[in-house]
C-alpha positions in Angstrom: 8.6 -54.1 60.1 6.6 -55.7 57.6 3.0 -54.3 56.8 -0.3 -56.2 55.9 -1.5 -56.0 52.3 -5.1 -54.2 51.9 -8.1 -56.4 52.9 -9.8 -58.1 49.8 -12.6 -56.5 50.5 -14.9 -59.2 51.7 -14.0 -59.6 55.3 -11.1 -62.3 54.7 -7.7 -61.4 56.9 -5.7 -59.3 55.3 -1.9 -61.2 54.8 1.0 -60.1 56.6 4.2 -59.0 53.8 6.4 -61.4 55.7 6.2 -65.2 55.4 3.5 -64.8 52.8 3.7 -68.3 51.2 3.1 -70.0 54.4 0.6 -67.6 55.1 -1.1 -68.1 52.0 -1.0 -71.8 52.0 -2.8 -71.7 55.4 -5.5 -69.6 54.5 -6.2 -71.7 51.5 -5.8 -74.8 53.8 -8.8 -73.5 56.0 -11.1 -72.5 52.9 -10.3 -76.2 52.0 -11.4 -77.4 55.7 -14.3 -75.5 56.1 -15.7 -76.6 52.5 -15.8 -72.8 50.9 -13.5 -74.3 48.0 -15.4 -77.3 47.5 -13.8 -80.6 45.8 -13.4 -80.0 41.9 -13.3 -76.1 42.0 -10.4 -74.9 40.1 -8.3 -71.5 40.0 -4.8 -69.8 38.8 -2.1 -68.7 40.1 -2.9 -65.1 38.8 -6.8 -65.7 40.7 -5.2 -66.5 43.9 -2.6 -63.5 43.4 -5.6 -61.6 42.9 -7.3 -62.6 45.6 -5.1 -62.1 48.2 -3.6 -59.0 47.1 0.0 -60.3 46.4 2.3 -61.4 43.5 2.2 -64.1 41.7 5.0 -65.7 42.8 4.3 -66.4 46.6 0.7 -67.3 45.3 2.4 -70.0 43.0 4.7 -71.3 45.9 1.8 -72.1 48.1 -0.2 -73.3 45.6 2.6 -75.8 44.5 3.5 -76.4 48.6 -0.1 -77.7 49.0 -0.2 -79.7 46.0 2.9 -81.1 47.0 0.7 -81.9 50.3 -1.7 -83.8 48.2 -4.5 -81.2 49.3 -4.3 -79.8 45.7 -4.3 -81.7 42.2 -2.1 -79.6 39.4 -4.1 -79.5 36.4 -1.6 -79.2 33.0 -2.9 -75.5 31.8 -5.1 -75.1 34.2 -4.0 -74.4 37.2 -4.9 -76.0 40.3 -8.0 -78.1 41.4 -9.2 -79.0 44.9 -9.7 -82.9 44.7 -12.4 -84.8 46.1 -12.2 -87.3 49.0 -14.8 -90.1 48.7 -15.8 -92.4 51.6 -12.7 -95.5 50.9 -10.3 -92.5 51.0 -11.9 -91.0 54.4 -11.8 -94.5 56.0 -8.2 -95.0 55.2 -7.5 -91.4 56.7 -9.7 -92.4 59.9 -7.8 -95.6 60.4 -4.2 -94.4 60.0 -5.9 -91.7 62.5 -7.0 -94.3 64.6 -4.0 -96.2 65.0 -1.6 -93.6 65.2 -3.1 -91.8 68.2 -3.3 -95.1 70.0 0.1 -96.1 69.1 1.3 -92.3 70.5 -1.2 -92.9 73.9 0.4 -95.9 74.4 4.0 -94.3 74.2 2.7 -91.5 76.6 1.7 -94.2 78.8 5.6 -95.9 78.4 7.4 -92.7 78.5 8.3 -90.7 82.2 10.0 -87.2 80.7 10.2 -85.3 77.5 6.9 -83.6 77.7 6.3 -79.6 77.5 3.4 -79.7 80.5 4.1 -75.9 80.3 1.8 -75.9 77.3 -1.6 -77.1 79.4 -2.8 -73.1 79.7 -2.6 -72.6 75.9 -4.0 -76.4 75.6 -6.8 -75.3 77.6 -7.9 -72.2 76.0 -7.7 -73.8 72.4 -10.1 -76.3 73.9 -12.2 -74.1 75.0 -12.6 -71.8 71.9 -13.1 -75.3 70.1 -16.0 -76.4 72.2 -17.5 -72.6 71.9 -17.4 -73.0 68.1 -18.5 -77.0 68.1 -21.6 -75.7 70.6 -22.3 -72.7 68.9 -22.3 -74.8 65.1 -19.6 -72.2 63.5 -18.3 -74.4 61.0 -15.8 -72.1 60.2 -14.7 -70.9 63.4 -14.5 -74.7 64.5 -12.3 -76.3 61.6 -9.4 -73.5 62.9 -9.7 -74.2 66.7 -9.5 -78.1 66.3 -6.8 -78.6 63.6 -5.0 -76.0 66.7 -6.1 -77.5 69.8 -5.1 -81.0 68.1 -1.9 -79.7 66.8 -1.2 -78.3 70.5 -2.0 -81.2 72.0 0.3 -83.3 69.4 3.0 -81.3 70.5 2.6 -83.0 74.4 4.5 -86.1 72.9 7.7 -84.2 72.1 7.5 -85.9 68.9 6.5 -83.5 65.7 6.6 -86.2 62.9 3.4 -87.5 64.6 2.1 -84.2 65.4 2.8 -83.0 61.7 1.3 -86.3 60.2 -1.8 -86.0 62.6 -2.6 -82.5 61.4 -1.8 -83.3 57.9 -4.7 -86.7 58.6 -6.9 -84.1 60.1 -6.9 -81.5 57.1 -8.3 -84.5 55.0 -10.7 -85.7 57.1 -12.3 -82.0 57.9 -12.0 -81.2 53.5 -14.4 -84.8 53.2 -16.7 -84.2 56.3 -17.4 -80.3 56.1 -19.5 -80.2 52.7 -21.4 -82.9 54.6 -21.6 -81.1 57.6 -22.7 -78.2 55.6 -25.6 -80.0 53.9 -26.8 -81.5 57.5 -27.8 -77.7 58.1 -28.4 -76.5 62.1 -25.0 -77.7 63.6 -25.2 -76.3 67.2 -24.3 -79.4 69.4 -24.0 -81.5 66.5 -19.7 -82.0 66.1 -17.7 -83.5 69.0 -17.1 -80.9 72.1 -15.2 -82.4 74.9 -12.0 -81.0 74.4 -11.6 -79.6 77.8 -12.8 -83.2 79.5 -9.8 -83.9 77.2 -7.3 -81.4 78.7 -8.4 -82.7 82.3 -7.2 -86.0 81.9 -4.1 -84.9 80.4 -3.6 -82.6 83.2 -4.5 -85.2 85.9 -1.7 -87.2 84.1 -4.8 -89.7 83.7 -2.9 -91.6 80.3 -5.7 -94.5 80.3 -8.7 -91.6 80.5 -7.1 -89.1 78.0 -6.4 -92.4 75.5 -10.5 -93.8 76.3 -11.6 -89.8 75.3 -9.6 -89.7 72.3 -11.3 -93.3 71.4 -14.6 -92.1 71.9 -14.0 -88.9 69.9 -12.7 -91.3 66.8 -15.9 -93.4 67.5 -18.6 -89.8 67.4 -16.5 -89.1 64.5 -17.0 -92.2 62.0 -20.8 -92.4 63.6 -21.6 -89.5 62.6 -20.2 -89.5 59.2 -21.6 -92.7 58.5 -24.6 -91.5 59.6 -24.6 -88.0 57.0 -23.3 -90.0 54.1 -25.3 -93.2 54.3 -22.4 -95.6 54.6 -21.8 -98.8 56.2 -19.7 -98.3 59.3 -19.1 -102.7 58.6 -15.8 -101.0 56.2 -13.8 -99.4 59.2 -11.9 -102.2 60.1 -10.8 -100.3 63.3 -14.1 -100.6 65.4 -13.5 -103.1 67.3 -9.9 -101.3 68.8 -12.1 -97.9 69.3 -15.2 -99.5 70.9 -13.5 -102.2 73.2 -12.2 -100.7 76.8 -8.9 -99.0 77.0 -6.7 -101.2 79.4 -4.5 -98.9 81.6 -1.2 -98.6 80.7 0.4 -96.2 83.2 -1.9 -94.2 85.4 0.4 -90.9 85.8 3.3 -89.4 83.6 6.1 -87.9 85.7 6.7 -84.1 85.5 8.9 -83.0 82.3 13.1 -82.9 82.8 13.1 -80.5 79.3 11.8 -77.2 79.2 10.1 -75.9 75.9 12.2 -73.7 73.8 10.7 -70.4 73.1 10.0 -71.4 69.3 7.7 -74.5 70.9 6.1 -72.4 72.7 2.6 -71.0 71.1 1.3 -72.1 68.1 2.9 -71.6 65.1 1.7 -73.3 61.4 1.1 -76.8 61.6 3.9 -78.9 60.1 2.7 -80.8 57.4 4.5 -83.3 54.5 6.6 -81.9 52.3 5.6 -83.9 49.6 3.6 -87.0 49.1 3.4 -90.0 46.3 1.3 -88.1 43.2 -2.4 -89.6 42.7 -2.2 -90.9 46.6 -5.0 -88.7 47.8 -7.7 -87.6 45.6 -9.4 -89.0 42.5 -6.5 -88.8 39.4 -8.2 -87.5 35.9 -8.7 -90.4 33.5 -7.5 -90.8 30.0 -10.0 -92.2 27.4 -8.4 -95.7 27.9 -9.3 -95.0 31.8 -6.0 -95.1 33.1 -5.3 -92.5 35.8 -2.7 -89.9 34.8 -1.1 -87.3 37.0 -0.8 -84.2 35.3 2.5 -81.9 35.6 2.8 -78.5 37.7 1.2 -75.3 35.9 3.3 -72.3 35.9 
């Protein structure tokens, strides 16, 4: 059985021997989330090595894995660089948000089997340690619980493309809004904390009441940002879907025929993209001409 390295010393986790890369790659992710690795810092490989009290070599796989992700920008000799998210790239993030969890409400609402109900208890307690931390205005704490509880309830759909690309949506969004959040100071009852009013229309098979929370939790969400940035909510072209009423579609959703393999069951990392097209996400550097230039992997 595998042991944990030592702790670094400052209160971080200390990471399991096995699956280190993933590992790794998720507790960067979070630093990323929560705004402790703010937009523009850079490191190396041998930093992060250092760091986490491991090789190089599964610091350098998850540092490439998340680039690969678009959450990280290689810089040619210099390692890697957390890019910065500006307000057009957080409205195209919201919308393809927007539209993809009411396209997948709209398929609950179609859809009579295929659904792991037996993951409601675990649902429910990720809910409520999200609205403890949204209540309580732990940042840090909250970033974990929601990119979980969302990733849980994702996985209701039986689909995990759309739960993979929803958690990969929500790792953005939380890397634009937290240095913001930070800024805004006292948080307690600030951030979004119905995620158990959430679970109980889920649970009461209520499809039209889960999909009308889930709009309203979009709606808080680009308020709220519009509100700590100063922007003009006129640029989300998806208002009008998230603050018109949700029609019914199908008022209950029959009990599941499949039952959850053991490996679905629990929570497990959250399956983002393998890769995505280089300079999508984030600012690219500039040559003196101006032209944007993607840079190659550092070693």
């Amino acid at each position: 059985m595998s042991s944990p390295t030592a702790p670094p010393g400052d209160g971080r986790p200390a990471i399991q021997r096995n699956s280190l890369r993933e590992q790794i790659a998720a507790a960067l992710r979070e630093e990323m989330m929560a705004g402790r690795l703010a937009a523009g810092r850079n490191f190396t490989v041998k930093e992060i090595a250092e760091l986490y009290g491991v090789s190089a070599t599964p610091a350098r796989e998850a540092l490439v894995d998340l680039a690969a992700q678009g959450l990280l920008r290689a810089e040619h000799h210099r390692g890697f660089t957390v890019p910065e998210f500006d307000w057009s790239d957080f409205v195209e993030i919201f919308e393809a948000r927007t539209m993809l969890t009411d396209s997948a409400f709209r398929q609950l609402g179609a859809r009579v089997s295929g659904y792991d109900w037996r993951r409601l208890p675990s649902l429910r307690r990720r809910a409520e340690a999200a609205q403890r931390a949204a209540r309580s205005g732990q940042l840090d704490v909250l970033v974990g619980c929601d990119l979980r509880f969302w990733h849980e309830a994702g996985a209701l759909l039986d689909n995990t493309r759309i739960s993979g690309y929803l958690g990969w949506l929500r790792v953005q969004s939380w890397m634009f809004a937290a240095p913001y959040l930070r800024a805004a100071g006292e948080l307690e009852e600030v951030c979004w904390d119905r995620h158990p009013e959430l679970v109980d229309r889920i649970e009461a098979r209520d499809v039209s009441g889960a999909h009308r929370v889930v709009n309203e939790y979009n709606l808080f969400t680009v308020e709220l940002l519009a509100r700590l940035t100063g922007r003009p909510l006129e640029s989300v072209a998806v208002l009008p879907l998230l603050r018109s009423s949700v029609e019914p579609v199908v008022e209950t959703v029959a009990e599941p025929v499949r039952p959850a393999s053991a490996d679905e069951i629990g929570l497990g990392l959250v399956p983002l993209p393998r890769a995505v097209p280089p300079g999508r996400f984030g600012r690219p550097r500039q040559t003196e001409a101006g032209a944007g230039t993607e840079e190659p992997v550092a070693q």
